[in-house]
BALOBA-1460 file (C-alpha; in Angstrom, 3 decimals):
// residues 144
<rec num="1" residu="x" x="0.015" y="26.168" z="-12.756"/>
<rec num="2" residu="x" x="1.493" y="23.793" z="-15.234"/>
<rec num="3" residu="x" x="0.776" y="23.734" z="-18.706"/>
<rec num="4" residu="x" x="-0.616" y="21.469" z="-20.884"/>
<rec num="5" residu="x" x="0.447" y="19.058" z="-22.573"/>
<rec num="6" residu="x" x="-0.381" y="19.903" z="-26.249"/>
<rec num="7" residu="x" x="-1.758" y="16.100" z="-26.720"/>
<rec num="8" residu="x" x="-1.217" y="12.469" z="-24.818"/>
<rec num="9" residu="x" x="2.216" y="11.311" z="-26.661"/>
<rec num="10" residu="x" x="3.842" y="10.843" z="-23.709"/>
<rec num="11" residu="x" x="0.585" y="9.279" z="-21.507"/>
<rec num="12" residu="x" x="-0.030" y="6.566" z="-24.759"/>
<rec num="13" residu="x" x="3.102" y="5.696" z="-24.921"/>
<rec num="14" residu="x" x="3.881" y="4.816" z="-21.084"/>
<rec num="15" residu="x" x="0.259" y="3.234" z="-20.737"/>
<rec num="16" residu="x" x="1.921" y="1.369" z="-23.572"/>
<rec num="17" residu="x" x="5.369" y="0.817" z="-22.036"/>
<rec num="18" residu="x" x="7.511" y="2.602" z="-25.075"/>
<rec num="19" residu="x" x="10.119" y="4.766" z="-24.400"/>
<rec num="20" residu="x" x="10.420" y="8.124" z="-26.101"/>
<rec num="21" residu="x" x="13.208" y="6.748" z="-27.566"/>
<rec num="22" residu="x" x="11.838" y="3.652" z="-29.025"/>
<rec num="23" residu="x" x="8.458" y="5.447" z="-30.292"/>
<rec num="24" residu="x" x="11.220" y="7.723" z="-32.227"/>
<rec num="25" residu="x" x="12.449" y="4.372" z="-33.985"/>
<rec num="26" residu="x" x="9.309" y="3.414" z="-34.479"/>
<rec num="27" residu="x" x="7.806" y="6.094" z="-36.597"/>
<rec num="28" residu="x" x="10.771" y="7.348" z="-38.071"/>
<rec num="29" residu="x" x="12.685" y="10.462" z="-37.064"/>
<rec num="30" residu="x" x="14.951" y="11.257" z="-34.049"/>
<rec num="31" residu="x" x="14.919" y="11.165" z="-30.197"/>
<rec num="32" residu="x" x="15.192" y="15.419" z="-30.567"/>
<rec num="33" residu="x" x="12.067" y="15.548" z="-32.653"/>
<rec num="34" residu="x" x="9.674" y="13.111" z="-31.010"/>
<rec num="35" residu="x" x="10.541" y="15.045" z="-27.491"/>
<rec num="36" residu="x" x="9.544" y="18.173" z="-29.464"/>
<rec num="37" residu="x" x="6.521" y="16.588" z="-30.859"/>
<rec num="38" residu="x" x="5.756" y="15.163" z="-27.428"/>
<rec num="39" residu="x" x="6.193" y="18.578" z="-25.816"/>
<rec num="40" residu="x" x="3.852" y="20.918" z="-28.637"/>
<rec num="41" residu="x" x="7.099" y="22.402" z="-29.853"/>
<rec num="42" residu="x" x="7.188" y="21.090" z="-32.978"/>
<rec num="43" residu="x" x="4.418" y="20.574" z="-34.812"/>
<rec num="44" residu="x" x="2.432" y="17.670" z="-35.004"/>
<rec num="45" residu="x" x="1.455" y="16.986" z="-38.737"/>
<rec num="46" residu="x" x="-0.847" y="14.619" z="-40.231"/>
<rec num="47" residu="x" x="2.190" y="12.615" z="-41.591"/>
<rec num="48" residu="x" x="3.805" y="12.010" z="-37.431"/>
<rec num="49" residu="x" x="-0.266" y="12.031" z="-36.232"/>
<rec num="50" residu="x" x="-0.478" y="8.794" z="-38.479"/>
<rec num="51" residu="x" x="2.321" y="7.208" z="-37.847"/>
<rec num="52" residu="x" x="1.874" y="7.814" z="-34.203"/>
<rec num="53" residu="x" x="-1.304" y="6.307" z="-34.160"/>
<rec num="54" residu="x" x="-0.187" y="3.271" z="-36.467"/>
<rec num="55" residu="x" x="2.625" y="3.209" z="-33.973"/>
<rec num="56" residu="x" x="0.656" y="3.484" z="-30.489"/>
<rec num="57" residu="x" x="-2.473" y="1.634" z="-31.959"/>
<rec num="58" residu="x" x="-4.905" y="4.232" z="-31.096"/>
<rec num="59" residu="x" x="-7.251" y="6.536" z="-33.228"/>
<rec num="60" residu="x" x="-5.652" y="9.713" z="-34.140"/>
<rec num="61" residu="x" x="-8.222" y="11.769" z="-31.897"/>
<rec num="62" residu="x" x="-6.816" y="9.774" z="-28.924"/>
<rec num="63" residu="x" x="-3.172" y="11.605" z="-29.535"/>
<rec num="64" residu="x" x="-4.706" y="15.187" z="-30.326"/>
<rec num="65" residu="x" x="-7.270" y="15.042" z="-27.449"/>
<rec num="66" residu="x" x="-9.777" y="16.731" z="-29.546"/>
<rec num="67" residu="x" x="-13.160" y="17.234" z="-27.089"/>
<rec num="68" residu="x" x="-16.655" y="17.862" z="-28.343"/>
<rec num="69" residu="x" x="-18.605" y="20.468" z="-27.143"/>
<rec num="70" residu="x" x="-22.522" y="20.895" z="-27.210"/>
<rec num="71" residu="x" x="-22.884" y="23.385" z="-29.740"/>
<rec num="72" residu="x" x="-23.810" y="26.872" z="-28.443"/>
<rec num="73" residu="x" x="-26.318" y="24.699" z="-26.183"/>
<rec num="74" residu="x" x="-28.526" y="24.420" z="-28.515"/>
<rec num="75" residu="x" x="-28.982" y="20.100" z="-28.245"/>
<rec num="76" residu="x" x="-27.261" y="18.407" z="-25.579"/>
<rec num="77" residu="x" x="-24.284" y="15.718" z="-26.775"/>
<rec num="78" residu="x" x="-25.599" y="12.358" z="-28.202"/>
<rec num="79" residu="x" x="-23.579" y="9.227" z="-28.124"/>
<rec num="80" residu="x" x="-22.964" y="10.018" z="-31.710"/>
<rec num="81" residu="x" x="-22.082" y="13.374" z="-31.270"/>
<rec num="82" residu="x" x="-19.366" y="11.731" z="-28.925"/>
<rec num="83" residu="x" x="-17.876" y="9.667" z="-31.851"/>
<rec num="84" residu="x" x="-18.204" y="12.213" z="-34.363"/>
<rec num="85" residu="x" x="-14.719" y="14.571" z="-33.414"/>
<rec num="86" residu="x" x="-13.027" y="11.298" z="-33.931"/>
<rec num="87" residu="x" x="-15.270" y="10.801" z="-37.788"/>
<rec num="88" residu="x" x="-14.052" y="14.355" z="-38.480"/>
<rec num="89" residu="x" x="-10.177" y="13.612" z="-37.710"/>
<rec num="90" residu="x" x="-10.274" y="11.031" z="-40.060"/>
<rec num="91" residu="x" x="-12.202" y="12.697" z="-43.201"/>
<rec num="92" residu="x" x="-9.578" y="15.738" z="-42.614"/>
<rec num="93" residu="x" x="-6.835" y="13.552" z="-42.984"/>
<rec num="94" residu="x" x="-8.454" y="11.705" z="-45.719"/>
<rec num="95" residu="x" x="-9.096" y="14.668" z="-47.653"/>
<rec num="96" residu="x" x="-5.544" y="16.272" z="-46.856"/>
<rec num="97" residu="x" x="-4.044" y="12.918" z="-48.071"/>
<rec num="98" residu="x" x="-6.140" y="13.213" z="-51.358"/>
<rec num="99" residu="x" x="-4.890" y="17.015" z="-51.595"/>
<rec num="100" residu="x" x="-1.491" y="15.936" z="-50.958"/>
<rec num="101" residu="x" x="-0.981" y="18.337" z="-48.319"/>
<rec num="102" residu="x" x="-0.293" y="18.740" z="-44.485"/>
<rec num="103" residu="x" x="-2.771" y="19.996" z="-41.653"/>
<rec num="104" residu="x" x="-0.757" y="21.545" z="-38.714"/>
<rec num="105" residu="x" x="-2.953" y="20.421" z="-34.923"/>
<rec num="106" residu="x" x="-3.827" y="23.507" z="-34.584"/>
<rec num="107" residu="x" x="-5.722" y="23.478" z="-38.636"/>
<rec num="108" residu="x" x="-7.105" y="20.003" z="-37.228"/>
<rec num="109" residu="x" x="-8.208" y="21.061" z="-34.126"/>
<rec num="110" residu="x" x="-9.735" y="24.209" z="-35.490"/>
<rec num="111" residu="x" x="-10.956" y="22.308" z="-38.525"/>
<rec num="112" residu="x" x="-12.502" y="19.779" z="-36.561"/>
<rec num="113" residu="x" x="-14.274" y="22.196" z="-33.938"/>
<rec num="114" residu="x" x="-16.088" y="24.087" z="-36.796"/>
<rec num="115" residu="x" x="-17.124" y="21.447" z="-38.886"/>
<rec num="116" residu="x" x="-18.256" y="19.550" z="-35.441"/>
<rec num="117" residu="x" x="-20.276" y="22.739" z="-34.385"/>
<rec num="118" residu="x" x="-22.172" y="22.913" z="-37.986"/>
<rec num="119" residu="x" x="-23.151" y="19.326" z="-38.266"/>
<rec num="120" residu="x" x="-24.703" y="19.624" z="-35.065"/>
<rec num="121" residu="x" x="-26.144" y="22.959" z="-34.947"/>
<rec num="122" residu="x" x="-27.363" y="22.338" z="-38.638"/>
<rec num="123" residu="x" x="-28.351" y="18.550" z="-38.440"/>
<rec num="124" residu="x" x="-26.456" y="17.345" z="-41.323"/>
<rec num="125" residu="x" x="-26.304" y="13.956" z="-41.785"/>
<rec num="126" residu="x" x="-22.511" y="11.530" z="-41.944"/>
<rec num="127" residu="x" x="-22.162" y="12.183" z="-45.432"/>
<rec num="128" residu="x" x="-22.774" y="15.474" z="-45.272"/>
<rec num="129" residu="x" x="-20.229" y="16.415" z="-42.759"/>
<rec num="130" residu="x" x="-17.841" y="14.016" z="-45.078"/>
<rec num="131" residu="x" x="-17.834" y="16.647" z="-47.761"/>
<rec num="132" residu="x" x="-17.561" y="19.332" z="-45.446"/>
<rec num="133" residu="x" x="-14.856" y="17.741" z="-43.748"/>
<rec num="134" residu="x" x="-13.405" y="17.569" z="-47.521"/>
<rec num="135" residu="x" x="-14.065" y="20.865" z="-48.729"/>
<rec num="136" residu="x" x="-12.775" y="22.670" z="-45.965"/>
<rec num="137" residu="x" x="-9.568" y="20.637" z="-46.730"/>
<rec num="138" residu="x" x="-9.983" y="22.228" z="-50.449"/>
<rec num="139" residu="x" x="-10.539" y="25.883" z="-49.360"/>
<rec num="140" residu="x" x="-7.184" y="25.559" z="-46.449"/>
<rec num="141" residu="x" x="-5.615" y="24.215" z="-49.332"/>
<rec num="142" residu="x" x="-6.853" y="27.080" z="-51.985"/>
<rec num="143" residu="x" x="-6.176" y="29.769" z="-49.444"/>
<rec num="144" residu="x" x="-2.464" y="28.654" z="-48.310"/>
């Protein structure tokens, strides 16, 4: 079975009709690097996640593929529950601009999944998750 793909780079940016190539122009670093960063071997950091979604015009959860899941089944998925993931992408990055610091996809993705399955098992409300989107940023930060 094939693996993967460890986000839609490639997809976005042939639905958009950029080459690798060009996309590499685009956001600033080499043809090598953006067919890592295409294929999940090099990691994708807030700094290429924004520029590829400046670049590709898309929100940054489109290029990480980040999915909800119903928390523990505990209340199905509301059609803000959908949009949330994509809330949380951007308060990380937020916050990890503020900090001056880098989240790896993998921090994101975890990042996002935790903080996505304690708003909803806990009911908090948008601002709320904000801060907790922020102070998890703080404590990654704080613990290295």
């Amino acid at each position: 079975m094939k693996a993967q793909p460890a986000n839609n780079i490639k997809a976005l940016s042939e639905k958009k009709g950029i080459s690798a190539r060009r996309l590499a122009k685009l956001i600033g670093t080499s043809a090598p690097h953006m067919s890592r960063l295409i294929n999940g071997k090099s990691p994708l950091k807030t700094k290429w996640l924004k520029k590829l979604s400046t670049a590709l015009k898309v929100p940054v959860d489109k290029i990480v593929d980040i999915k909800p899941h119903p928390a523990n089944g505990k209340k199905p998925v509301e059609a803000f529950d959908l949009m949330l993931p994509g809330s949380i992408i951007g308060w990380l990055l937020e916050a990890a601009d503020n900090a001056k610091t880098d989240l790896s996809r993998t921090e994101l993705s975890r990042l996002t999944s935790y903080i996505y399955k304690e708003a909803i098992n806990a009911g908090l409300s948008e601002d709320h998750i904000k801060r907790l989107a922020h102070m998890a940023v703080q404590i990654k930060q704080i613990l290295g």
